[in-house]
C-alpha positions in Angstrom: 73.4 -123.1 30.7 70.6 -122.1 33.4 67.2 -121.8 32.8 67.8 -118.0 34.0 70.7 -117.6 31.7 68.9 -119.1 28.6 65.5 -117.2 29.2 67.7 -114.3 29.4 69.5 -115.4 26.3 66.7 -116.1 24.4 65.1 -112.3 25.1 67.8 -110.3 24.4 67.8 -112.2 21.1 63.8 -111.6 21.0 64.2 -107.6 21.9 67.4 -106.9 19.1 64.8 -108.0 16.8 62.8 -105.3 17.5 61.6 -102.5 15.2 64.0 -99.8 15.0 63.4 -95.8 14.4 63.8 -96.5 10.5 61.3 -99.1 10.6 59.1 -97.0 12.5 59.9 -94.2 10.0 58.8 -96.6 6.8 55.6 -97.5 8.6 54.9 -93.8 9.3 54.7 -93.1 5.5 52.0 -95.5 4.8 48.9 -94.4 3.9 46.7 -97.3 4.6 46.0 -100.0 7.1 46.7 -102.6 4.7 49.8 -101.1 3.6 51.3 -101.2 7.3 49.9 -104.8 7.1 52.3 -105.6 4.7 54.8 -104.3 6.0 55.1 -105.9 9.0 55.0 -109.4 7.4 58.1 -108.5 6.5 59.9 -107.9 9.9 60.6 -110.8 11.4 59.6 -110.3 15.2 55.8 -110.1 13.3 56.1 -112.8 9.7 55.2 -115.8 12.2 51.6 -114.3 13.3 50.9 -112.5 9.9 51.6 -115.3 8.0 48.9 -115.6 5.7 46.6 -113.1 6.3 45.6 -111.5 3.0 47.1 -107.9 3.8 44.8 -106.2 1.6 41.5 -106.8 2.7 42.7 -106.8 6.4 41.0 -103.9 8.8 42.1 -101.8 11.6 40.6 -104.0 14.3 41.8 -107.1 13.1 45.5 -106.3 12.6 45.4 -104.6 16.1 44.2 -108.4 17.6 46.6 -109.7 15.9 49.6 -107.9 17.5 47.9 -108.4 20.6 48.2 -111.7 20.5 51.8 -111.8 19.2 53.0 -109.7 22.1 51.1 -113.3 24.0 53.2 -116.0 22.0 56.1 -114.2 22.5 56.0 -114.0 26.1 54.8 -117.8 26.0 57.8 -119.0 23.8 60.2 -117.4 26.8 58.5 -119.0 29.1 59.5 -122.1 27.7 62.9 -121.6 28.9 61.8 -120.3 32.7 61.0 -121.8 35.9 57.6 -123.5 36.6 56.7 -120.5 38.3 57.2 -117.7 35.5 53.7 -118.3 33.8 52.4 -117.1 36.7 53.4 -113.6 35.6 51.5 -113.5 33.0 48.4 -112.2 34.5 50.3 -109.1 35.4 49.4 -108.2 31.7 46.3 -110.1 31.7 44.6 -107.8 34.6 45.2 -104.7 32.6 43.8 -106.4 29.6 40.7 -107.1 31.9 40.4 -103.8 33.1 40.3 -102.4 30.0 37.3 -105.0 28.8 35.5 -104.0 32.1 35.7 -100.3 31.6 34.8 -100.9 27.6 32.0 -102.5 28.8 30.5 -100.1 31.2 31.1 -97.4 28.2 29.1 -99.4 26.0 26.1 -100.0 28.0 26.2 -96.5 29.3 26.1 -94.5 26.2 24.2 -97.4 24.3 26.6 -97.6 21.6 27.0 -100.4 19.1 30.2 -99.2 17.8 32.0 -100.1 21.4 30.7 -103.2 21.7 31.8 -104.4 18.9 35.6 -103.3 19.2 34.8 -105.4 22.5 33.9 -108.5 20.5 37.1 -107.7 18.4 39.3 -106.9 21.3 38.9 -110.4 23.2 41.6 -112.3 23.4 40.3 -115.7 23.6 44.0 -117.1 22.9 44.9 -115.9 26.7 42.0 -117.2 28.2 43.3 -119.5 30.4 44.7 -116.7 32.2 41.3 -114.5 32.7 39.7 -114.7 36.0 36.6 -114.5 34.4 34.4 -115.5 31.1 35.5 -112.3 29.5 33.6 -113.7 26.3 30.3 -112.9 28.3 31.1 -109.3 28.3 29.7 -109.3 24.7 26.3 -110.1 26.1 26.1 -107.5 29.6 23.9 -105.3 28.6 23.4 -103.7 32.2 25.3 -103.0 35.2 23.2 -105.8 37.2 24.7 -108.2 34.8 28.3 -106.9 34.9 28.5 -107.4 38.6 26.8 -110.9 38.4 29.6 -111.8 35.8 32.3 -110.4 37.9 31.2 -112.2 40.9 34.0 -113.8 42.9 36.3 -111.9 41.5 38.4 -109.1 42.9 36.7 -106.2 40.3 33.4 -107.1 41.8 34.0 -104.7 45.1 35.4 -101.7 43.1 32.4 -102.5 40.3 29.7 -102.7 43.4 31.1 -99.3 45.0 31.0 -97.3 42.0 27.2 -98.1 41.3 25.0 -95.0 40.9 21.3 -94.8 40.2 22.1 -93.2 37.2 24.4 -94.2 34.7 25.8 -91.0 33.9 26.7 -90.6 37.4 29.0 -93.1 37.9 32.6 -91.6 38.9 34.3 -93.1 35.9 37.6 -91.8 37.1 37.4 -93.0 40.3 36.8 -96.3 39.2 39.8 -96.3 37.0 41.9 -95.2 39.7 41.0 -98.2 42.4 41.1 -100.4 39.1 44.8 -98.9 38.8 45.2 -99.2 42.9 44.1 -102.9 42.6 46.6 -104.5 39.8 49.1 -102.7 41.5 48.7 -104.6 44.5 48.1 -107.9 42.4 51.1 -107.5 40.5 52.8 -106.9 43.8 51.6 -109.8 45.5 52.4 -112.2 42.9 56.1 -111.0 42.7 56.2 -111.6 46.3 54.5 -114.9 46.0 56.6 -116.7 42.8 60.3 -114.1 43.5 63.0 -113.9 45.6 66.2 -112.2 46.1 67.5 -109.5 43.9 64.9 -110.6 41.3 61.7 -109.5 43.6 63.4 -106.5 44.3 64.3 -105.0 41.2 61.0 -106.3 40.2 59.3 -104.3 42.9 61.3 -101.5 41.7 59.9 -102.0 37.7 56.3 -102.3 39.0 56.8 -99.1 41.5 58.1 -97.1 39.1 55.3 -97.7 37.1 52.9 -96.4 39.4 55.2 -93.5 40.6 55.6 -92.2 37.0 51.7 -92.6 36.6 50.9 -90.3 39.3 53.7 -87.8 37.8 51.9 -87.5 34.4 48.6 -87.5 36.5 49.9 -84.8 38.3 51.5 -82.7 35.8 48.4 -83.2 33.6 46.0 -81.9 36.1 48.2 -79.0 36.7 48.9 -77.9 33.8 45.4 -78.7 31.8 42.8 -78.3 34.7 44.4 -76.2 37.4 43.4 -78.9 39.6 43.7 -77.9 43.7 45.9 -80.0 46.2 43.2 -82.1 47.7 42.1 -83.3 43.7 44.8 -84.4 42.9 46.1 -86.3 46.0 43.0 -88.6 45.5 44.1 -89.3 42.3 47.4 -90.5 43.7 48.8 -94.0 44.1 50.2 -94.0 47.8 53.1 -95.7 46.3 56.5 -94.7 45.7 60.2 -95.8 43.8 62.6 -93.0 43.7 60.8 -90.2 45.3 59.4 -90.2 49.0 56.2 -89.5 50.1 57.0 -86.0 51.1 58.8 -84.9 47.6 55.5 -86.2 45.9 53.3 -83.9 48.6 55.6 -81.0 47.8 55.1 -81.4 44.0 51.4 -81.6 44.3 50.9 -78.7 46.4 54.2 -76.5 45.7 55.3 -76.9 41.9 54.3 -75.8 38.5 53.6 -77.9 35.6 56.9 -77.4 34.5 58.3 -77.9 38.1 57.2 -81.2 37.7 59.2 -82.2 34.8 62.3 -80.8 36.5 61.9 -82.9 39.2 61.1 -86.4 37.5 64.1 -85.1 35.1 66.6 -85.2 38.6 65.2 -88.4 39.8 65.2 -90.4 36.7 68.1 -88.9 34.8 70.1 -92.2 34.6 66.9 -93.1 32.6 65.8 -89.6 31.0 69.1 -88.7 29.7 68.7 -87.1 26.5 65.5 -87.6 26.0 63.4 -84.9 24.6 59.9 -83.2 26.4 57.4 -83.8 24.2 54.5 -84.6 26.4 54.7 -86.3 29.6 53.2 -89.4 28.5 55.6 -89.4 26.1 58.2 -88.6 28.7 57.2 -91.0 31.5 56.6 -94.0 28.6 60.5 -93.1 27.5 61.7 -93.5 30.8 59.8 -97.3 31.5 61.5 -98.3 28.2 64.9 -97.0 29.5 64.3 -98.8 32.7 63.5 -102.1 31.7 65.9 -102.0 28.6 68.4 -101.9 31.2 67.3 -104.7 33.1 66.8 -107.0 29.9 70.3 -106.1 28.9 72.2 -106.5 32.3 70.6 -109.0 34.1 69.5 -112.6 34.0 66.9 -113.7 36.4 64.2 -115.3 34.7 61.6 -113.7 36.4 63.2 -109.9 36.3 63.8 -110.8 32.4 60.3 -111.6 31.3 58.5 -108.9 33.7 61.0 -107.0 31.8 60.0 -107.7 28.4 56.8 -107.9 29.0 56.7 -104.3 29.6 59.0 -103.6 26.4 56.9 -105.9 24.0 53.9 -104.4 25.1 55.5 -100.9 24.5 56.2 -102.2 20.9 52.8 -103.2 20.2 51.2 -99.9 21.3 53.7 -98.3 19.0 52.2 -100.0 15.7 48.9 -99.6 16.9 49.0 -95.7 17.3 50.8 -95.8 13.8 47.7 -97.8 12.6 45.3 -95.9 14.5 46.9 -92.6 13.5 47.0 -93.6 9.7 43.4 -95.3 9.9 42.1 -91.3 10.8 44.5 -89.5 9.0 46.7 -88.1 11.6 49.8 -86.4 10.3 53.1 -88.9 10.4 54.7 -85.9 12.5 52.1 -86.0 15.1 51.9 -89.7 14.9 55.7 -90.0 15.5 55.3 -88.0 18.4 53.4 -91.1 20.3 56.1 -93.2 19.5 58.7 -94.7 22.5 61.4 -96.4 21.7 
């Protein structure tokens, strides 16, 4: 057997281990943190990294780490079966992880709050930090912007970090920053699919990574219409210039010629090989069903090595946000309806 054919193998055996709608529905009626806890020791994608934790005194932030890291060994364990190459793709989840550090960060310092930086501290994970192109333990101690761009020097944040700078904190365009920190992994990822892909693999990888991004600037742009009335010219700089199924002109007509609703007809006729029956809840909802769909597919019908663990990556990271809104949602004591309603699977 290939190395393809066994990585491929081995994650299909990986993802049909997966939690399932019932499991989802027994973790919906717990009532505690430490109660899901124990729960999930007993499934047995989770009873390796659980395994001996004392479920009862465990909190929200910890358990959360935890999965985190699971989602890590996981994707480590397939790369045992790979090509030198496929660890490479690990910072493809890595970046986002930094992103979100960088941005916590910036939060923390701006409104002075103790109660962000510590979820920092807690949300470090110092098990993937060979992959980090930076210290991200030192984040703990930035306490000012001056410091964040020192840390992040040599790196490619430290442009978008430098142009966002204001005099004032409270004026920093936080959502323009987000949006060239979106802009940026996108052409990362890109560049390292290029770089360590080829053949039919790179391309139905570009396509994973592009729909991404495509389906992001849908919700953004359903969002802003619907919620903010947001003109034409807002929300085309919101927009990744990037593009899978739709063209560039079908995205201009839906930002400056359809409803809200308009929207959702339109990414329903593109993606229906991917949206069929699936039900509108809420377009991130909608959009996250659809990247399951789409990479389901590719886990379950092809065998590239590379295509399989970009593939997974995005379904195991899918999973983990899963428990975590079911934590999150039973930690503040959000209905299980409600809750359920976050769920994609």
């Amino acid at each position: 057997m290939s190395s393809d054919e066994a990585m491929a193998v081995k994650a299909r055996a990986m993802f049909g281990k997966r939690l399932t709608e019932s499991d989802y529905q027994n973790l919906l009626q717990k009532k505690t943190v430490p109660e899901i806890a124990s729960a999930l020791k007993g499934y047995p994608l989770f009873a390796e990294t659980l395994e001996g934790i004392n479920e009862k005194s465990i909190h929200r932030g910890q358990l959360e780490a935890l999965l985190r890291m699971d989602a890590y060994y996981r994707l480590q364990r397939l790369t045992v079966y790979g090509g030198p190459n496929d660890g490479k793709f690990f910072y493809i989840v890595v970046m986002n992880t930094e992103t979100r550090l960088i941005l916590s960060c910036i939060r923390a310092f701006m409104r002075k709050d103790d109660e962000i930086r510590n979820a920092i501290i807690g949300r470090i994970p110092v098990y993937a930090e060979q992959y980090f192109s930076f210290d991200v333990k030192k984040l703990i101690d930035v306490n000012n912007y001056d410091e964040l761009e020192e840390l992040l020097k040599g790196t490619r944040f430290y442009s978008i970090v430098k142009k966002y700078r204001a005099e004032k904190l409270e004026d920093i365009d936080f959502i323009g920053m987000e949006h060239a920190f979106r802009i940026s992994n996108f052409k990362n990822t890109q560049e390292l699919i290029d770089e360590y892909s080829d053949g039919d693999a790179r391309d139905q990888m570009r396509k994973i990574t592009r729909a991404k991004a495509e389906l992001d600037n849908i919700a953004v742009i359903y969002r802003l219409k619907r919620y903010f009335n947001a003109s034409s010219g807002k929300i085309q700089s919101l927009i990744m210039p990037e593009y899978c199924l739709f063209t560039a002109k079908e995205m201009r007509d839906m930002i400056c010629d359809c409803t809200a609703d308009e929207v959702v007809e339109c990414l329903q006729k593109k993606y229906h090989r991917y949206a069929k029956g699936v039900e509108f809840i809420d377009i991130e909802h909608y959009t996250g069903t659809i990247r399951y769909n789409l990479n389901h597919h590719f886990i379950e019908y092809y065998t590239e090595a590379s295509l399989v663990l970009l593939s997974y990556m995005v379904l195991a990271e899918i999973e983990i946000q899963n428990v975590i809104n079911i934590i999150e949602g039973v930690r503040y004591g959000v209905s299980p309806d409600r809750i359920k309603t976050l769920l994609v699977y």
